[in-house]
Biopython code that builds the backbone (N, CA, C, O; Angstrom):
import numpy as np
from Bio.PDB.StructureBuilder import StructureBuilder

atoms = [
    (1, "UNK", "N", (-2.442, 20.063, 28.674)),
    (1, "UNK", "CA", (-1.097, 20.047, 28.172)),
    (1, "UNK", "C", (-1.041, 19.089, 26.983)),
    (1, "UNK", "O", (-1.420, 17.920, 27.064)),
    (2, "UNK", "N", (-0.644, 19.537, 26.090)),
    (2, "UNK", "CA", (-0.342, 18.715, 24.769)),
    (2, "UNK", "C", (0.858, 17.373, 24.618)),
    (2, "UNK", "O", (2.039, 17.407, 24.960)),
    (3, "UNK", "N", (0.430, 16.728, 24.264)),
    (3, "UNK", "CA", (0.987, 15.440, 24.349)),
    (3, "UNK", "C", (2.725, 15.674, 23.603)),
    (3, "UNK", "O", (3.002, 16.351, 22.613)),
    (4, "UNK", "N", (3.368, 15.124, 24.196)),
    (4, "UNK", "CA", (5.373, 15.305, 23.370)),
    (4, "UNK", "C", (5.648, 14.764, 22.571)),
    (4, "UNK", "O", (5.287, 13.606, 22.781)),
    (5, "UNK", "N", (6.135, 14.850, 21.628)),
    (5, "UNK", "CA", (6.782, 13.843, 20.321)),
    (5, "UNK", "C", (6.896, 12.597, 21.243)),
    (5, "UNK", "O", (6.146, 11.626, 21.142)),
    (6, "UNK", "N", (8.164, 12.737, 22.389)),
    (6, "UNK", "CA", (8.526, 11.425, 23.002)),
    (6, "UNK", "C", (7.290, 10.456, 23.208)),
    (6, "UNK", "O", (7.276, 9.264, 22.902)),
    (7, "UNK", "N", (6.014, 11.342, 23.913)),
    (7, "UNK", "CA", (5.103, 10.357, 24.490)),
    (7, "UNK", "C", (4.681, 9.959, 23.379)),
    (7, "UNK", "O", (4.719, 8.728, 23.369)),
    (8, "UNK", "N", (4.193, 10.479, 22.182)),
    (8, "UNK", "CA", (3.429, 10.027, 20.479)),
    (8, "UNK", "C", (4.196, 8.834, 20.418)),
    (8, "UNK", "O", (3.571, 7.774, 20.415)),
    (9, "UNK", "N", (5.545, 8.807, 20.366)),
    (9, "UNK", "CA", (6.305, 7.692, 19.398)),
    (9, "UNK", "C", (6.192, 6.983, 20.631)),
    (9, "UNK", "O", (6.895, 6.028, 20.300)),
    (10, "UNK", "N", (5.903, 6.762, 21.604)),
    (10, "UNK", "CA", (5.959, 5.957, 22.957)),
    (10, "UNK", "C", (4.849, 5.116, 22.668)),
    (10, "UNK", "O", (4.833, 3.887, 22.735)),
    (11, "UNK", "N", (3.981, 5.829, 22.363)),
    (11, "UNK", "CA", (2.646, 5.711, 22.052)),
    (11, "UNK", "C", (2.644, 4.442, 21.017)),
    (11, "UNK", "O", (2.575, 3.259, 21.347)),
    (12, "UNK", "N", (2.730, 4.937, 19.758)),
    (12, "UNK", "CA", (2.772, 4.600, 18.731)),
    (12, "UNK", "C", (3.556, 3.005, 18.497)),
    (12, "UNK", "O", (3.325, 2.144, 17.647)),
    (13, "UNK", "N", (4.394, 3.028, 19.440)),
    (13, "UNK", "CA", (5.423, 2.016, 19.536)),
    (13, "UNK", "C", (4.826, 0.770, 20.555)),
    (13, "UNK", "O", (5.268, -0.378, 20.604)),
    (14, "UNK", "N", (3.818, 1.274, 21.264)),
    (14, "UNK", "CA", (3.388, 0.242, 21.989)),
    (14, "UNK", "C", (1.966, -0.302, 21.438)),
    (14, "UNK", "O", (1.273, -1.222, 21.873)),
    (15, "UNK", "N", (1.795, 0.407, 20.540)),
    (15, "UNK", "CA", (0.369, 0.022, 19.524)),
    (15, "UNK", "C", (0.908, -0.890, 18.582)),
    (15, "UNK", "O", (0.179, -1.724, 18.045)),
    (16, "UNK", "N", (2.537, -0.778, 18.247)),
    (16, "UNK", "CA", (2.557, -1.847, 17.086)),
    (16, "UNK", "C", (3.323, -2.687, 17.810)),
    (16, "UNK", "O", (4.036, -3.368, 17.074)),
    (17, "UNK", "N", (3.453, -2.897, 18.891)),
    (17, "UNK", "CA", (4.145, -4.256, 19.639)),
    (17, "UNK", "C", (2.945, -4.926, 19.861)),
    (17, "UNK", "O", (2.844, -6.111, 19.543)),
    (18, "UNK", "N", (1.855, -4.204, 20.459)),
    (18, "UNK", "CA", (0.170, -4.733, 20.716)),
    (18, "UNK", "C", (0.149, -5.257, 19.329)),
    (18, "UNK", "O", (0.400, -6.454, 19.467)),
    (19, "UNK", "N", (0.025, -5.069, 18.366)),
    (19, "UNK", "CA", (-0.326, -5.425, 17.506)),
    (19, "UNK", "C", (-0.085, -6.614, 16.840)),
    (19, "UNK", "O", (-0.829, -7.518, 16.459)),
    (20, "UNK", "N", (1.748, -6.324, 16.747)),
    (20, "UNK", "CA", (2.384, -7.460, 16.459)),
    (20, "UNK", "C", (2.133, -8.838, 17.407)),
    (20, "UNK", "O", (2.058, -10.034, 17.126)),
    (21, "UNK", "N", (2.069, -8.307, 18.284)),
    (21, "UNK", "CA", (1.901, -9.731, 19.274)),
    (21, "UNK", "C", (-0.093, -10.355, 19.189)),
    (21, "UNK", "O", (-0.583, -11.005, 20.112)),
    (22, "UNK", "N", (-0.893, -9.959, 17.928)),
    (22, "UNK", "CA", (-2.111, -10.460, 17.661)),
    (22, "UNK", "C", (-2.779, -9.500, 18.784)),
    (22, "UNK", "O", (-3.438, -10.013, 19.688)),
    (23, "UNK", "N", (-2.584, -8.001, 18.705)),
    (23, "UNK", "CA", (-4.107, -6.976, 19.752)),
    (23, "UNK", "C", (-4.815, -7.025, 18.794)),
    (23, "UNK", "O", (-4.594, -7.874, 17.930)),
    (24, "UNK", "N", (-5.686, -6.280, 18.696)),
    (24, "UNK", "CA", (-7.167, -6.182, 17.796)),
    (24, "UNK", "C", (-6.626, -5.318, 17.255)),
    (24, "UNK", "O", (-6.106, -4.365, 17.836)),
    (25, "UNK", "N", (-6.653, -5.508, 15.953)),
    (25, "UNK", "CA", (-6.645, -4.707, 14.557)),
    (25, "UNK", "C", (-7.661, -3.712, 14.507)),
    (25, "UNK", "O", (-7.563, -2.894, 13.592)),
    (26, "UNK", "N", (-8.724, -3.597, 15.389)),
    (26, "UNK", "CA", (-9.427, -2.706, 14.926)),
    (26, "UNK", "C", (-9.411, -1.441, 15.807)),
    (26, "UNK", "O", (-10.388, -0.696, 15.891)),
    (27, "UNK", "N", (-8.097, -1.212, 16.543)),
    (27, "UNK", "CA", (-8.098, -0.621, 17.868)),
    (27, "UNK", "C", (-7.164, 0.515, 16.683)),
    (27, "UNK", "O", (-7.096, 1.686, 17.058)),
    (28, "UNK", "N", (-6.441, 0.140, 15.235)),
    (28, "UNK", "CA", (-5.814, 0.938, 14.598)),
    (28, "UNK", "C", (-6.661, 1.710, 13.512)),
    (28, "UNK", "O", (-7.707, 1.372, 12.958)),
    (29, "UNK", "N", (-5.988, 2.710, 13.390)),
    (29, "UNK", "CA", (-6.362, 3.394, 12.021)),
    (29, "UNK", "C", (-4.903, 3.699, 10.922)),
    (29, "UNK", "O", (-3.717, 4.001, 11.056)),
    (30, "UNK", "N", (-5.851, 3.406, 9.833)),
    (30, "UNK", "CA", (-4.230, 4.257, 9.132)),
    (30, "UNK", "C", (-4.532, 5.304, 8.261)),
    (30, "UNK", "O", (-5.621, 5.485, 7.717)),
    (31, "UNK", "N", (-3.817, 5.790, 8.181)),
    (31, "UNK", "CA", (-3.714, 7.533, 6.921)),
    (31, "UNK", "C", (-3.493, 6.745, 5.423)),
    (31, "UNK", "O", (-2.521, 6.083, 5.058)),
    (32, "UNK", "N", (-4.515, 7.000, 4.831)),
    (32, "UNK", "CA", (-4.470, 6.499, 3.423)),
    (32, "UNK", "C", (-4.477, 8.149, 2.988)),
    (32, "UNK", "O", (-5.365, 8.908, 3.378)),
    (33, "UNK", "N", (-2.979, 8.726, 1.835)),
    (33, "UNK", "CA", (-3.358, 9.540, 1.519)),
    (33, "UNK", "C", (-4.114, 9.717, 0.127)),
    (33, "UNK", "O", (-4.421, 8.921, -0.761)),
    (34, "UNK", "N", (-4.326, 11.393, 0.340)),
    (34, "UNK", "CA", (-5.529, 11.598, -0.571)),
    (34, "UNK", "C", (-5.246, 11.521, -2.256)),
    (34, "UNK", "O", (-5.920, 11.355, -3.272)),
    (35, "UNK", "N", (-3.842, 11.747, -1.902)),
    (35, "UNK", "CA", (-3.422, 12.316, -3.378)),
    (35, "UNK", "C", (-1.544, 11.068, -3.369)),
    (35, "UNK", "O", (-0.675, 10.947, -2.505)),
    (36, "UNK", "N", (-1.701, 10.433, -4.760)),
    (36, "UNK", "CA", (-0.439, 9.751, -4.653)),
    (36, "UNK", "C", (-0.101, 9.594, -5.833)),
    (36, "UNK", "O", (-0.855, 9.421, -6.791)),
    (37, "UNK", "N", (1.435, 9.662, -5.830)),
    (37, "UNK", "CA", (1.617, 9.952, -7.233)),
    (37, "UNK", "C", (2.479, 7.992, -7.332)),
    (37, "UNK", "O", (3.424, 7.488, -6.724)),
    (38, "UNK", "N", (1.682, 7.546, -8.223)),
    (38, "UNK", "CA", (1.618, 6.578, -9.049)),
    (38, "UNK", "C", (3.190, 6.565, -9.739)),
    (38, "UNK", "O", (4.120, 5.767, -9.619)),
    (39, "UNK", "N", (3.048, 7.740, -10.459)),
    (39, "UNK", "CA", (4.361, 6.821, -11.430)),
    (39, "UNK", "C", (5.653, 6.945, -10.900)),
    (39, "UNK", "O", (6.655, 6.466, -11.431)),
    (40, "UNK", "N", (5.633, 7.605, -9.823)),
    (40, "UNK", "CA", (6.802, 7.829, -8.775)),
    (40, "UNK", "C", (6.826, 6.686, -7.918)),
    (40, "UNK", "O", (7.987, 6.339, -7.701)),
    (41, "UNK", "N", (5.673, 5.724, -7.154)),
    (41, "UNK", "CA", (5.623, 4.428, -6.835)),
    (41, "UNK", "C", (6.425, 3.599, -8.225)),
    (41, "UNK", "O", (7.621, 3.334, -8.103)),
    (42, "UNK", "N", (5.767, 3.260, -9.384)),
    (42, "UNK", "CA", (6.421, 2.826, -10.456)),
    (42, "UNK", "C", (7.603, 2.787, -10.843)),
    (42, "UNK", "O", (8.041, 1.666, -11.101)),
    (43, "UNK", "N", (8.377, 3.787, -10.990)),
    (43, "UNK", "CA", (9.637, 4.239, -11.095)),
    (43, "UNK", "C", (10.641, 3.831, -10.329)),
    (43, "UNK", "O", (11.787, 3.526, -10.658)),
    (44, "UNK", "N", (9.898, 3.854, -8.794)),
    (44, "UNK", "CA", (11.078, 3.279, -7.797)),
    (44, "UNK", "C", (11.062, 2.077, -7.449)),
    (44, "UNK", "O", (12.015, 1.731, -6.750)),
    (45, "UNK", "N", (10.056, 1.061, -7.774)),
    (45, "UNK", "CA", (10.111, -0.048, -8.029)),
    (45, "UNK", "C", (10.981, -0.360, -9.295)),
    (45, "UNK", "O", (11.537, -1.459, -9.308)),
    (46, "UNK", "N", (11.188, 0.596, -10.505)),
    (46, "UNK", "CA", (11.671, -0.045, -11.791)),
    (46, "UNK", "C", (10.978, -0.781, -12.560)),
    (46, "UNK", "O", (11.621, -1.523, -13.302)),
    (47, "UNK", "N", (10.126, -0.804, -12.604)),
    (47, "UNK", "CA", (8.837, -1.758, -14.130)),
    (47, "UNK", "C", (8.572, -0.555, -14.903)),
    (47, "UNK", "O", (8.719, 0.629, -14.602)),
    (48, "UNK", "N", (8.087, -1.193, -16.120)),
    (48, "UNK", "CA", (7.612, -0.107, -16.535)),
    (48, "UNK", "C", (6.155, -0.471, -16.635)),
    (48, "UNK", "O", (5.709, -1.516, -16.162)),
    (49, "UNK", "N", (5.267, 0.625, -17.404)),
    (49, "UNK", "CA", (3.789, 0.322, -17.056)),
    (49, "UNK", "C", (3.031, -0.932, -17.375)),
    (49, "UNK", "O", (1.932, -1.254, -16.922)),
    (50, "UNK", "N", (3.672, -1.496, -18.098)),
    (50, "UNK", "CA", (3.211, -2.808, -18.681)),
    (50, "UNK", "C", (3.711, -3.886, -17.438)),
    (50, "UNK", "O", (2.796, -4.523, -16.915)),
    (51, "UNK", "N", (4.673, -4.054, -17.088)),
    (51, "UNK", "CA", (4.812, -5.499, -15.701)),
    (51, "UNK", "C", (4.717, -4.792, -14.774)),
    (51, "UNK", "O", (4.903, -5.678, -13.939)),
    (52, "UNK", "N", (4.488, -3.319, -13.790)),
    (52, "UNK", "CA", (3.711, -3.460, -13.083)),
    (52, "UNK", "C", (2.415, -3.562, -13.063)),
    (52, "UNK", "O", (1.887, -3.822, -11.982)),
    (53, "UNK", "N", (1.686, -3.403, -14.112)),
    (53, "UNK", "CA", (0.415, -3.741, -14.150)),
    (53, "UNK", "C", (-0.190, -5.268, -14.042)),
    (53, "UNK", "O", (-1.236, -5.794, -13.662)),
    (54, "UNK", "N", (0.944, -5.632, -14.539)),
    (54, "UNK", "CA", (0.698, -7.158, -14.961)),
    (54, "UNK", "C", (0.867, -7.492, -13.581)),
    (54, "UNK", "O", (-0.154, -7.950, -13.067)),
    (55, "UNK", "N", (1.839, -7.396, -12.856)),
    (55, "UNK", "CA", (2.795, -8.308, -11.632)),
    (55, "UNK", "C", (1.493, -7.843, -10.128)),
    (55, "UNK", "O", (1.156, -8.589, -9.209)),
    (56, "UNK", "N", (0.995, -6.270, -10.406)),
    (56, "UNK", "CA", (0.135, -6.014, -9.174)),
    (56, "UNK", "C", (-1.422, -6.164, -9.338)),
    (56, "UNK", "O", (-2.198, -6.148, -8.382)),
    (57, "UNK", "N", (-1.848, -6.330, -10.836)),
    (57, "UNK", "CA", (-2.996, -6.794, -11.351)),
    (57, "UNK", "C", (-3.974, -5.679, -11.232)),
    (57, "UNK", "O", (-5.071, -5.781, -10.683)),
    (58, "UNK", "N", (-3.405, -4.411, -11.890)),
    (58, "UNK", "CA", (-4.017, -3.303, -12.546)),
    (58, "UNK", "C", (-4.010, -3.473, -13.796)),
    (58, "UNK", "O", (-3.186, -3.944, -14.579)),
    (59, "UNK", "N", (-5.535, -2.815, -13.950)),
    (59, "UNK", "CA", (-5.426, -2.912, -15.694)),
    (59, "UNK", "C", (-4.398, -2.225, -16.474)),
    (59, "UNK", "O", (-4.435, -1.177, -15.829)),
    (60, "UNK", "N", (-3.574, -2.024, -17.301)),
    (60, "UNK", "CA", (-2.636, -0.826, -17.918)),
    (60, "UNK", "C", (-3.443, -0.080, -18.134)),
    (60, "UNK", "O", (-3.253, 0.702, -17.203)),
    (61, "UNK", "N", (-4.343, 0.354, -18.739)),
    (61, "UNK", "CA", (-4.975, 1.421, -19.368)),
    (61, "UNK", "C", (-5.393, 2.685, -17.910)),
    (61, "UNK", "O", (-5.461, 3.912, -17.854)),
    (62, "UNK", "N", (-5.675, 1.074, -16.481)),
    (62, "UNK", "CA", (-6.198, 1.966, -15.947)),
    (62, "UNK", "C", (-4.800, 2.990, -15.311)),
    (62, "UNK", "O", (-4.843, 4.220, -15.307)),
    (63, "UNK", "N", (-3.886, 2.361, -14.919)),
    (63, "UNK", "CA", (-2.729, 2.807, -14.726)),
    (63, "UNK", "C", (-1.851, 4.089, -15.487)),
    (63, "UNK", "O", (-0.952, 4.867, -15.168)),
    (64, "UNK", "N", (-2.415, 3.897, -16.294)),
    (64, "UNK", "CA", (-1.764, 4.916, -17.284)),
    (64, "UNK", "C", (-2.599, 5.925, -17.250)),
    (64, "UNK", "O", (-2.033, 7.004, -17.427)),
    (65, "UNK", "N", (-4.000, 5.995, -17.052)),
    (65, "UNK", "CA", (-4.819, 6.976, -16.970)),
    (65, "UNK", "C", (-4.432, 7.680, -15.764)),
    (65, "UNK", "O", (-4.462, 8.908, -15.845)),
    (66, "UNK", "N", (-3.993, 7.048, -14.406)),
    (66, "UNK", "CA", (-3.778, 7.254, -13.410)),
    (66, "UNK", "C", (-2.677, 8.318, -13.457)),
    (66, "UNK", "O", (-2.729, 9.505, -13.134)),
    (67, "UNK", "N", (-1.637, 7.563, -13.960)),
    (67, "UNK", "CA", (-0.119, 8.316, -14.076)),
    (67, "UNK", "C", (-0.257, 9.727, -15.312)),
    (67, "UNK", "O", (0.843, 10.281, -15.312)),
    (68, "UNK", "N", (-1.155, 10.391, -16.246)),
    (68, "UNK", "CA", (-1.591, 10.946, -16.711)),
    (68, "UNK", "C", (-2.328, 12.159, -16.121)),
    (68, "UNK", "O", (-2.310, 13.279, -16.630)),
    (69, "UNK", "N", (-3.059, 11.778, -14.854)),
    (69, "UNK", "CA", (-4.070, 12.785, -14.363)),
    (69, "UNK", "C", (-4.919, 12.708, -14.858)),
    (69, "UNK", "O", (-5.483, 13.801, -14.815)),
    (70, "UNK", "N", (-5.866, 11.508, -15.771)),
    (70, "UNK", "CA", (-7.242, 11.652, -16.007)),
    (70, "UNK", "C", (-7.963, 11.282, -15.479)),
    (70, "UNK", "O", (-9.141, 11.624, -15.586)),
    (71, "UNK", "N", (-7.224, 9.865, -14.179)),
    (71, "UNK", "CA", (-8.442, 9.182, -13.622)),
    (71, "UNK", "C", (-7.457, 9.591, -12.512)),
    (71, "UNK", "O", (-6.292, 9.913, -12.746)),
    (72, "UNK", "N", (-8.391, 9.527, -10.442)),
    (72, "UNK", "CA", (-7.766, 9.516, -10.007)),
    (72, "UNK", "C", (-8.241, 8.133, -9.083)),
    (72, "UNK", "O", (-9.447, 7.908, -8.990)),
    (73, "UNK", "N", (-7.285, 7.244, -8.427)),
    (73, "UNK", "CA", (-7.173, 6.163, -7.875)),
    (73, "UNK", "C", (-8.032, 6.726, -6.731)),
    (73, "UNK", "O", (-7.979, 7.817, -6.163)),
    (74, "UNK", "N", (-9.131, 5.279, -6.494)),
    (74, "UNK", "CA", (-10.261, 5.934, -5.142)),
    (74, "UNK", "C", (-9.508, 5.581, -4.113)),
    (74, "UNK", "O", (-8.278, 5.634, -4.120)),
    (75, "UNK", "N", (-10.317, 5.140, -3.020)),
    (75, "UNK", "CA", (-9.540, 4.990, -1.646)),
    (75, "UNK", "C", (-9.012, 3.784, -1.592)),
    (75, "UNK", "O", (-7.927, 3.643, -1.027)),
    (76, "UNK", "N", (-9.766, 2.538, -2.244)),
    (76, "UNK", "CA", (-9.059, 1.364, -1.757)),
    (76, "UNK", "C", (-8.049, 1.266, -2.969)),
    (76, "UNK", "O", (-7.265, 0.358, -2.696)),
    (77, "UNK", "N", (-7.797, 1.727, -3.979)),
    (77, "UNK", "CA", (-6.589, 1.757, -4.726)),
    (77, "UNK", "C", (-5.844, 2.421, -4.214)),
    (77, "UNK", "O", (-4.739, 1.882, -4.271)),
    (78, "UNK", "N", (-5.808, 3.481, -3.641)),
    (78, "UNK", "CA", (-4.774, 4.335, -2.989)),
    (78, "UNK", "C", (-4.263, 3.546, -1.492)),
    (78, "UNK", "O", (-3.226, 3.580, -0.830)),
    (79, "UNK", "N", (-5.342, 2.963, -1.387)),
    (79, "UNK", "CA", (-4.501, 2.298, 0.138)),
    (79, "UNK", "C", (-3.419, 0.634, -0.361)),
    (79, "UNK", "O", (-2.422, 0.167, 0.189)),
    (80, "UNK", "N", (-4.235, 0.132, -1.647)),
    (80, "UNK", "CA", (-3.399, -0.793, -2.170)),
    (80, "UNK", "C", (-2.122, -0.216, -2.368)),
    (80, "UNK", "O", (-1.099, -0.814, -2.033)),
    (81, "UNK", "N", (-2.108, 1.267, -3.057)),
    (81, "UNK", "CA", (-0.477, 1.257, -3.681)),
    (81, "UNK", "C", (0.188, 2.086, -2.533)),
    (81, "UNK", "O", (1.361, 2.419, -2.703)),
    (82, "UNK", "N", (-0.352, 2.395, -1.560)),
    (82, "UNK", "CA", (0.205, 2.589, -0.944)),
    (82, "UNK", "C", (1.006, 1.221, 0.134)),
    (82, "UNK", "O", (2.088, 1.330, 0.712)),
    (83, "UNK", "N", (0.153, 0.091, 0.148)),
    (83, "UNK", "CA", (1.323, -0.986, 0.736)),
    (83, "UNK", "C", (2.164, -1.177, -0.715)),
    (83, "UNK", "O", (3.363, -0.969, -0.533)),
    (84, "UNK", "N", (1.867, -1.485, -1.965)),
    (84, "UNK", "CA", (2.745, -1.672, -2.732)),
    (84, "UNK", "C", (4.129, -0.890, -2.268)),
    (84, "UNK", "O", (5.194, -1.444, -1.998)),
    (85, "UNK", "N", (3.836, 0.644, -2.238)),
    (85, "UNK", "CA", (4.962, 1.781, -1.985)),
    (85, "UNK", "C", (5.623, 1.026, -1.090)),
    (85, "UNK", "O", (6.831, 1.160, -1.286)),
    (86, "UNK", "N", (5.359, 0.184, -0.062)),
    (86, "UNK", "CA", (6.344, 0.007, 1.289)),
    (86, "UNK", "C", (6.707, -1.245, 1.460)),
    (86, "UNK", "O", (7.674, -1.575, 2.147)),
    (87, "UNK", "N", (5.919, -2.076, 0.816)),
    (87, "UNK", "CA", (6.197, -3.230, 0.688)),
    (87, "UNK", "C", (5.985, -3.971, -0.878)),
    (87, "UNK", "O", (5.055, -4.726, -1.160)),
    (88, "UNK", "N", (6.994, -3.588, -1.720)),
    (88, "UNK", "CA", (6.624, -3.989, -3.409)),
    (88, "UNK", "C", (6.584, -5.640, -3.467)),
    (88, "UNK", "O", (5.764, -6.252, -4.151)),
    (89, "UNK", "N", (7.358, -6.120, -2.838)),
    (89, "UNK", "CA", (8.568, -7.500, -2.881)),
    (89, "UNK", "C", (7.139, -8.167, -2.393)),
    (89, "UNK", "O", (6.383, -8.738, -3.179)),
    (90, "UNK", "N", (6.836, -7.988, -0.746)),
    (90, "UNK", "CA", (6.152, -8.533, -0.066)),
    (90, "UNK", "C", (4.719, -8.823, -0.999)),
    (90, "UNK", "O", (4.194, -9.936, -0.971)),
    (91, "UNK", "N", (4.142, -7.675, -1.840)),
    (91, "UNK", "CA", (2.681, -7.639, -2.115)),
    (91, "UNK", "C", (2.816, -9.033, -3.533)),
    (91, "UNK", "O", (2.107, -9.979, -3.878)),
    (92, "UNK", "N", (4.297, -8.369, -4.046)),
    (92, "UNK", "CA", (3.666, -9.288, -5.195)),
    (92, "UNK", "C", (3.847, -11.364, -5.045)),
    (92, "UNK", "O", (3.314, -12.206, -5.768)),
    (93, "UNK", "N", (4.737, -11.570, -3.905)),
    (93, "UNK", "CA", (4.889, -12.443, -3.532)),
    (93, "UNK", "C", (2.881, -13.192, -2.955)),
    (93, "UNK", "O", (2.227, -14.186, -3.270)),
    (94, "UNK", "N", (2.717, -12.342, -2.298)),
    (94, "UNK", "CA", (1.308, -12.619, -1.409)),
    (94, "UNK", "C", (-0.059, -12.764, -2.599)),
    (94, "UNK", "O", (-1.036, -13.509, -2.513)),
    (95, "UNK", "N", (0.305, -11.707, -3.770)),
    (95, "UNK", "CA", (-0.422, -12.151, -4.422)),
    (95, "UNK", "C", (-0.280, -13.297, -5.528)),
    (95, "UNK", "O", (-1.274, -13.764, -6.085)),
    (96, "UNK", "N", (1.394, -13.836, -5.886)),
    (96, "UNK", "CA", (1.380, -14.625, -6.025)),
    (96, "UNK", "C", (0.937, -16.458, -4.983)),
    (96, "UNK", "O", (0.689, -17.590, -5.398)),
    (97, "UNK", "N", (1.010, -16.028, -3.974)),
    (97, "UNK", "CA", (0.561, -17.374, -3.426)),
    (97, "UNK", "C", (-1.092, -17.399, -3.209)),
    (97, "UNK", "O", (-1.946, -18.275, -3.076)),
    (98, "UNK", "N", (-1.057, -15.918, -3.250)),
    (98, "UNK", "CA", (-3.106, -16.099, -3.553)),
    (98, "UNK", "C", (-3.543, -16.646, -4.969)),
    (98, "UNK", "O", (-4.685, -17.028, -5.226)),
    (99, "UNK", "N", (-2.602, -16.634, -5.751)),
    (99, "UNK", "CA", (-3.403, -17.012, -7.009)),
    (99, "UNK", "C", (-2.937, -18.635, -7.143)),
    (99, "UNK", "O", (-3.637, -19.594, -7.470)),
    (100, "UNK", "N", (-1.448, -18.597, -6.760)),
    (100, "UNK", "CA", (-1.548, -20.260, -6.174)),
    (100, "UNK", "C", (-2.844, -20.810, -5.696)),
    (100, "UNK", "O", (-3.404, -21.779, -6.211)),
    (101, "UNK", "N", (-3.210, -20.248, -4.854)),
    (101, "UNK", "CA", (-3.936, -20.836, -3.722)),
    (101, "UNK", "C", (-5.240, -21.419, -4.169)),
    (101, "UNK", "O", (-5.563, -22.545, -3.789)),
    (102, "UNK", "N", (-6.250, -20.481, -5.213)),
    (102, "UNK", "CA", (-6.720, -20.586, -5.889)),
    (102, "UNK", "C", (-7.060, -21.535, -6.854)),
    (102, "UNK", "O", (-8.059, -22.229, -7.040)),
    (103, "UNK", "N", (-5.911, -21.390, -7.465)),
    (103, "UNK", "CA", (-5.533, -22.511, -8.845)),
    (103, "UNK", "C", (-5.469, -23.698, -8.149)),
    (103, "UNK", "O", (-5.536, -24.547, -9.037)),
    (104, "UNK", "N", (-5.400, -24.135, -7.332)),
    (104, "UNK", "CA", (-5.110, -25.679, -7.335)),
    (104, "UNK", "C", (-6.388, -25.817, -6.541)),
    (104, "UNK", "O", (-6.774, -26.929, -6.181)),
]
sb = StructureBuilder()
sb.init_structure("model")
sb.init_model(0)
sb.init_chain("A")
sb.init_seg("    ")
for serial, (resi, resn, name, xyz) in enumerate(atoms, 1):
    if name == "N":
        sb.init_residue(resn, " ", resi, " ")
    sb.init_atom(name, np.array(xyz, "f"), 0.0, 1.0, " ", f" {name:<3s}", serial, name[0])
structure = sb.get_structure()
């Protein structure tokens, strides 16, 4: 018998309480998709290609190639903009205190 929406999100819901409360991270997987459209991330943030490049620390050129269709973003760029997509505020904050962190 095939598993119910109810039991999935039952499911699902007790993997990220495990989680949240420090379970093993490696007990998850996530869906990085294959195909993402870039300037639609961009757009709904509001930058244009020049300060998000700057603010998430993509090259412009490469970005623009991206948003173009000449280059396409591999997996760990696609899984970066994909937290960008869900969390914009959060990423650029984190990478600002990483470069804090750094610098001093």
């Amino acid at each position: 018998m095939s598993e119910s929406a109810f039991e999935r999100i039952r499911d699902g819901l007790a993997d990220a309480l495990d989680f949240a409360r420090g379970g093993r991270a490696d007990d998850f997987r996530i869906h990085i998709p294959e195909v993402i459209d870039v300037r639609a991330i961009r757009r709904t943030i509001g930058l244009s290609q020049q300060k998000f490049a700057a603010l998430y620390g993509i090259p412009a050129a490469t970005l623009r190639e991206w948003e173009q269709g000449r280059r396409v973003p591999d997996g760990a760029a696609r899984a970066y903009l994909t937290v960008i997509r869900a969390l914009p505020r959060e990423t650029a904050i984190a990478l600002r205190r990483a470069a804090a962190s750094t610098s001093a």
